[in-house]
N, C-alpha and C positions, 0 to 999 in steps of 0.2 A: 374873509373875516366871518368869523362867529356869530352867529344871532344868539343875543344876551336873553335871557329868562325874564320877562317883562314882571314875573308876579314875586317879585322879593320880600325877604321880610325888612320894616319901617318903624322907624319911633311913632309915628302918627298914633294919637290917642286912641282904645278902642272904647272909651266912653265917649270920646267927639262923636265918632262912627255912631254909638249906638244910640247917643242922643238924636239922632237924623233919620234912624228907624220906622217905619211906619206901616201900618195901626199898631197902637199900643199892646195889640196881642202877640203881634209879631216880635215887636221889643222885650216881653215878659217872655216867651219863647227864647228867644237868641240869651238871655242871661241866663236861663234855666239852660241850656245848652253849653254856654261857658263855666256854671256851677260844674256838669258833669265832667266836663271836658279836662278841668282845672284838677278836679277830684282823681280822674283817671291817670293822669301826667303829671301832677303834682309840680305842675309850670305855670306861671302867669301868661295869659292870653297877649300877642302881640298882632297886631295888622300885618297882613303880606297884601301887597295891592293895595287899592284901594278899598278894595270890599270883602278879603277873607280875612277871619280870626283862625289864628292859627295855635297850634301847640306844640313845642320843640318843632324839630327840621331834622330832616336826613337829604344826604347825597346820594343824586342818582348817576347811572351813567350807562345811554343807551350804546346798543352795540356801532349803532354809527358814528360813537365819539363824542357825540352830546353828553355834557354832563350839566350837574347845574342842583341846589337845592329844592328841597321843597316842604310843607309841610306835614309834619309826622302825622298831624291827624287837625280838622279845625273842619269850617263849615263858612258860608256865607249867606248873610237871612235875603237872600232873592225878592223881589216885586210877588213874583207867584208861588214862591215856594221855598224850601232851604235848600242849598246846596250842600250835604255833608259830602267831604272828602274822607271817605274811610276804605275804601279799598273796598269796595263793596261786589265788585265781580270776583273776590280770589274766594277758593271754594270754603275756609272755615265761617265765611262771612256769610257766602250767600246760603249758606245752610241756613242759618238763621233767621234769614228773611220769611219766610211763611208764617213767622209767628210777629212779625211787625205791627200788621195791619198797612193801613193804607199810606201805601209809597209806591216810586217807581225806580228805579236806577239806569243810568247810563252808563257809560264804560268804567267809570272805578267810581262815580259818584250812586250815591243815596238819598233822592229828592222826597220831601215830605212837607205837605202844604203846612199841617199844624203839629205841636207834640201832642196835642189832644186828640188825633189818629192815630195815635199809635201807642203799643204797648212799651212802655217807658221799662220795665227791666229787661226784656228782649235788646232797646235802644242801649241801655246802660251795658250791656253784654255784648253789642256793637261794636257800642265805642272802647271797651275793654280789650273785646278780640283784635280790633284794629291798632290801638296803640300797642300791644304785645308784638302783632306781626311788623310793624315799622322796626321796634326795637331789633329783633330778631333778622330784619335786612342788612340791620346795619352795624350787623357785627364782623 
């Protein structure tokens, strides 16, 4: 039997979620985050999991037969940090990373303590390159 994809997308409020946010800067972050995110996709924000905001979904499907949804682009405001999901190892992306400021990435994420480290049109051309490259898998 298949192991199911634990992080789905949910009806779950993402104002419940973000009224649970904490410090207040973090919360003014994550909705300035959902502003762009919403602007970029021209989709309403839904919960996948418990803790990402996400925007649209694409299908994946790895060569081992795994397939399974996920989200086209979104982000989770983390205890230490943000988790943006953008694709941030494929190479149009991480061009761009030099001019962020301070962040780190792991394998397709884009960790960022504050949006006040970093340069917000470099991020806004981020998350533009990354919803374009989703679109463009999933044709």
């Amino acid at each position: 039997m298949a192991a199911s994809n634990k992080t789905v997308e949910s009806d779950a409020s993402v104002d419940v979620f973000l009224a649970r946010v904490e410090p207040a800067e973090r919360a003014a972050d994550a909705r300035a985050l959902i502003d762009l995110m919403r602007q970029v996709s021209r989709l309403d924000p839904k919960m996948w999991g418990p803790s990402i905001i996400g925007f649209g979904s694409v299908h994946y499907r790895y060569e081992s037969g795994r397939e399974g949804d996920t989200v086209a682009i979104g982000f989770s405001p983390r205890k230490a940090e943000f988790a943006l999901y953008v694709g941030a190892s494929t190479p149009n992306i991480a061009a761009l990373l030099p001019g962020l400021g301070k962040h780190r990435t792991g394998k397709g994420c884009l960790y960022v303590k504050r949006l006040a480290d970093v340069n917000h049109a470099v991020l806004a051309e981020i998350v533009r390159t990354a919803w374009d490259n989703r679109l463009a898998s999933a044709v």
